[in-house]
Structure formats: C-alpha cells, structure tokens
C-alpha positions as CSV (number, residue, x, y, z in Angstrom):
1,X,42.5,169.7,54.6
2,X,45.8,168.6,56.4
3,X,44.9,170.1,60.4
4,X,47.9,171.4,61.9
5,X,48.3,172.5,66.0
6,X,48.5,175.6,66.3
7,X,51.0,177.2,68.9
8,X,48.3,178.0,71.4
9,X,44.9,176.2,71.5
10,X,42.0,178.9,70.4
11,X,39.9,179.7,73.6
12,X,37.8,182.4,72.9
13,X,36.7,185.1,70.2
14,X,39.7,187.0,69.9
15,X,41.8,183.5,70.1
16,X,39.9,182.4,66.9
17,X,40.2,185.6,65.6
18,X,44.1,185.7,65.8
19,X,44.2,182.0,64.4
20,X,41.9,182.6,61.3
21,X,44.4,186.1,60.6
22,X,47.6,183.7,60.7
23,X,45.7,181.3,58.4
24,X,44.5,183.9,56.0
25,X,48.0,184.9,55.5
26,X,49.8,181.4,55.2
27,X,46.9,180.6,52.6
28,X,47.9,183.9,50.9
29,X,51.5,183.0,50.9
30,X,51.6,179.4,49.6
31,X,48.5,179.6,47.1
32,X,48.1,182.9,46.4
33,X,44.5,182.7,47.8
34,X,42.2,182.1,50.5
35,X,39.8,179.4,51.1
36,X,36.7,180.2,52.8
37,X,37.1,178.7,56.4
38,X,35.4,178.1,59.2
39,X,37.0,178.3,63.1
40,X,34.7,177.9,66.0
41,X,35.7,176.7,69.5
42,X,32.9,174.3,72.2
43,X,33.6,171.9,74.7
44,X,34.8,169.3,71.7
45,X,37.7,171.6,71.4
46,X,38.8,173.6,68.5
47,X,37.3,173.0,64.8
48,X,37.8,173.9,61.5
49,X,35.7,173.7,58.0
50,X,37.1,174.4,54.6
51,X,34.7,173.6,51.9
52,X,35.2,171.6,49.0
53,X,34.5,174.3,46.5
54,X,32.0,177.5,46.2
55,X,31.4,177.2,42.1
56,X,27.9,178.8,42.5
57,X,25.6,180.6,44.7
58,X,24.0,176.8,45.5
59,X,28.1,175.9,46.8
60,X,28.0,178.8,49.0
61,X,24.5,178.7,50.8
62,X,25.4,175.1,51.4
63,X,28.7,175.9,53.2
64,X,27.1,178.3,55.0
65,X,24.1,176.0,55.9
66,X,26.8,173.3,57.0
67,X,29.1,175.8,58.9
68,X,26.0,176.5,61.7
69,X,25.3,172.5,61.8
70,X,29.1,172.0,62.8
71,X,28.5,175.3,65.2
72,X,25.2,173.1,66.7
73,X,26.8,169.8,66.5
74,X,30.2,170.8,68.7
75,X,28.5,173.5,70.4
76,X,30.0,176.0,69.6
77,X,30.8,179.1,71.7
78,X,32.7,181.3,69.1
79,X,33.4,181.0,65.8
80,X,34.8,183.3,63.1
81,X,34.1,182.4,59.3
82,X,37.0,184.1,57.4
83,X,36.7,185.0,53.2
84,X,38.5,186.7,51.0
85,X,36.0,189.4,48.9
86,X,36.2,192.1,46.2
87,X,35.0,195.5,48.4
88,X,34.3,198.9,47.8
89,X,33.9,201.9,50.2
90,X,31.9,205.0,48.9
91,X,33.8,208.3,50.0
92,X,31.4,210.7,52.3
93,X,30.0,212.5,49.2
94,X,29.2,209.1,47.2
95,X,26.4,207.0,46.9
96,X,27.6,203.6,45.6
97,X,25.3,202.0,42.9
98,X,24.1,198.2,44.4
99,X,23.6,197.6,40.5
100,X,27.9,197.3,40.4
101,X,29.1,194.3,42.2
102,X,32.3,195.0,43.5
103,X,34.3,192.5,41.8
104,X,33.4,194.7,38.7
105,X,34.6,197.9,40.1
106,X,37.6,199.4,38.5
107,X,38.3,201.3,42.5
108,X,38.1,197.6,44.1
109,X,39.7,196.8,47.0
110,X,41.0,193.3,47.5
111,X,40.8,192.2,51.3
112,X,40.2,189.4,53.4
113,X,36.9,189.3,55.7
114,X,37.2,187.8,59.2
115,X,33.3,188.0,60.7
116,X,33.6,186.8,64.6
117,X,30.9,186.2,67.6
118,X,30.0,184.6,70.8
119,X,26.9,185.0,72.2
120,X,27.9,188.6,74.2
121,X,29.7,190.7,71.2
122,X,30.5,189.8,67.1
123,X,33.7,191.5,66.0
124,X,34.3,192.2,62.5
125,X,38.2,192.3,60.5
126,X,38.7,193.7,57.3
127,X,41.8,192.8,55.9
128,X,43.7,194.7,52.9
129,X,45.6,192.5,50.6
130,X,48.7,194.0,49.2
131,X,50.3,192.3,46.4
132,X,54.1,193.1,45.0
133,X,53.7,193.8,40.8
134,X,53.8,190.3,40.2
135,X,50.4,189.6,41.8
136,X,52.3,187.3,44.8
137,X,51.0,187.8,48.0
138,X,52.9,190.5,50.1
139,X,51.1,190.6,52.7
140,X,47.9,192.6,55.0
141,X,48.2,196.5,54.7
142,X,46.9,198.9,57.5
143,X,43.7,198.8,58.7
144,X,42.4,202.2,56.7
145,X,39.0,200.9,56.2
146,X,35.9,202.0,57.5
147,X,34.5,201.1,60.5
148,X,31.0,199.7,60.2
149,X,28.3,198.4,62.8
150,X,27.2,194.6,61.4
151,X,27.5,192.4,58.6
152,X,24.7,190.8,56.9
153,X,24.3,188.1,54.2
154,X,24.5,183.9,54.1
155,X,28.1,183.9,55.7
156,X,27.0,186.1,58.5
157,X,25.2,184.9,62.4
158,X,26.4,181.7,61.9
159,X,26.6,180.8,65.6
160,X,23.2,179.9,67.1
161,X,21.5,182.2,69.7
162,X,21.2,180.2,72.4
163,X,24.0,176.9,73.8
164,X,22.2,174.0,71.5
165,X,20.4,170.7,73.6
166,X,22.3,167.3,73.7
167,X,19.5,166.8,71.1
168,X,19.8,169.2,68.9
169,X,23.7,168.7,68.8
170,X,23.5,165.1,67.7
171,X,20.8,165.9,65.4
172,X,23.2,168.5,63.6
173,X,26.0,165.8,63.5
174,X,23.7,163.3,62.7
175,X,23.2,165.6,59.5
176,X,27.0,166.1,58.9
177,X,27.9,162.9,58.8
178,X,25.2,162.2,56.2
179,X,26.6,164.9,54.1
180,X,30.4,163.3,54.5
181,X,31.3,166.4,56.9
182,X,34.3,166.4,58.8
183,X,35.6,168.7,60.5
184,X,39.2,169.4,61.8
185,X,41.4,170.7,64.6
186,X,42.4,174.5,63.1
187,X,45.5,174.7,60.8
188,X,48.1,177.4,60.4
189,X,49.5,175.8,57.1
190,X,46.1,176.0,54.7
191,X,46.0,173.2,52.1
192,X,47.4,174.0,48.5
193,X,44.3,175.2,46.6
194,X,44.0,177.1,42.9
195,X,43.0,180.8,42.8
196,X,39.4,180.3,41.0
C-alpha cells in the first residue's frame, strides 16, 4: 500500500464515501480491478486497510475480523468497506434461485460495493462497472440499480455500536500489531494489484 493525501481530509460518512468512490475508480483504471479496502475516520485521523489477499473464505472473514479491530483500535466514527462483486437483481416477476451464485449467472452485473455507517445512519453505493470491448476499465455507469434497505454478511456492521474505552482500543491494537497490521492514511492512487 503506498498512502497518498487526498485533496481534502475525510471527515465524515459521505467524506469517506466520496474518497472510497475516487479510489474504486483509480484502482479500476491502473489494474483493471479493485482491492477490497477499508476507510474509516476517529480522532487518530483518517485510515485505510487493504488486505494482503482474499484466496479463500478463511482470507475474507479474517479481513473482516481485522477491519472492526482497526475500527476499535482508532476509534472509529465512520468507515466505509468498499468491494468489487458479481450481482444480480431479480426483475418484479422473478424469484432468483440462492442455489446460483452470482458470479455464475450468465445476466451478471459487475459493480463495485461501497457499504458506509456512523453510529446515526449506514449508507449503501452500488456501483456499475462498464468496460469498453477490450475489458479495460471505462468507467461507473448510472445508478439504475435497485434501491434496497440493509446489507448483511462478514463485510457488513463493521463499525462497533457504541465509541470503544481507552481499553478496549489498545486491546484491539494490541491485537493488530500482533497480526503485523498497519494501517494507512487513505490513498487516491491504489497499489498495482492482479485481477484474481
């Protein structure tokens, strides 16, 4: 991860939000891909956590696990875990089959996942990938997804509940810095990674 200042220091929710949309789309442009990320924002300042590598479900619960210690450990106040995912929306007459992953689908929709809270409101960003014929990266298409309520699964209420104890946040970095964890200030220029 090579951390790069941002323009304007993330503040809040839609700050994080705007800065994990710019990264999506620089990490689209120069690798043709997106790393999973983490952007949350305390009273350490702004951070950032891009995983090593999510080979297997055991790669992703762990960088999920990890991304609420560094929300505990810098006492977080918003953060916004952004992914890019394989999606499919059922029309109003269809019942999709939970059987068929989505990456399977033949009417899959490439797009990029940006899932956002604080402790008043969580905002959710679905992001269409369009591609030019070669498969490069042109860049987000309109909004034309549906509009849903809540997210669930492991990269989902990653913020804690309530503001963590001075306890509890050097616990949690305690625990990071056992696991080789470090975390950065947010970057608008992703590092080069290979599409999986």
């Amino acid at each position: 991860m090579s951390p790069v200042e941002p323009k304007r220091k993330p503040e809040n929710l839609d700050d994080l939000l705007t800065c994990a949309e710019r990264y999506a789309e620089a990490a689209l442009r120069k690798t043709g891909s997106m790393p999973p990320v983490l952007f949350l924002v305390g009273p350490d300042g702004p951070q950032m956590l891009v995983p090593d590598n999510l080979a297997d479900a055991a790669a992703k619960d762990d960088f999920a696990t990890t991304a609420r210690l560094m929300c505990i450990a810098h006492g977080a106040t918003a953060c916004v875990m952004g992914l890019e995912a394989w999606a499919r929306f059922a029309t109003s007459r269809e019942k999709l089959d939970p059987a068929e992953p989505p990456s399977e689908s033949f009417d899959r929709k490439e797009i990029v996942v940006l899932m956002g809270e604080d402790r008043a409101e969580k905002k959710q960003k679905l992001l269409p990938i369009v591609r030019s014929d070669n498969g490069t990266f042109f860049g987000f298409g309109e909004g034309t997804l549906p509009a849903f309520d809540g997210m669930e699964g492991r990269f989902a209420q990653i913020l804690p509940p309530n503001i963590p104890a001075e306890k509890e946040r050097c616990l949690a970095k305690a625990i990071l810095q056992v696991k080789g964890v470090a975390a950065g200030k947010p970057a608008t220029k992703p590092a080069r990674r290979h599409r999986r």
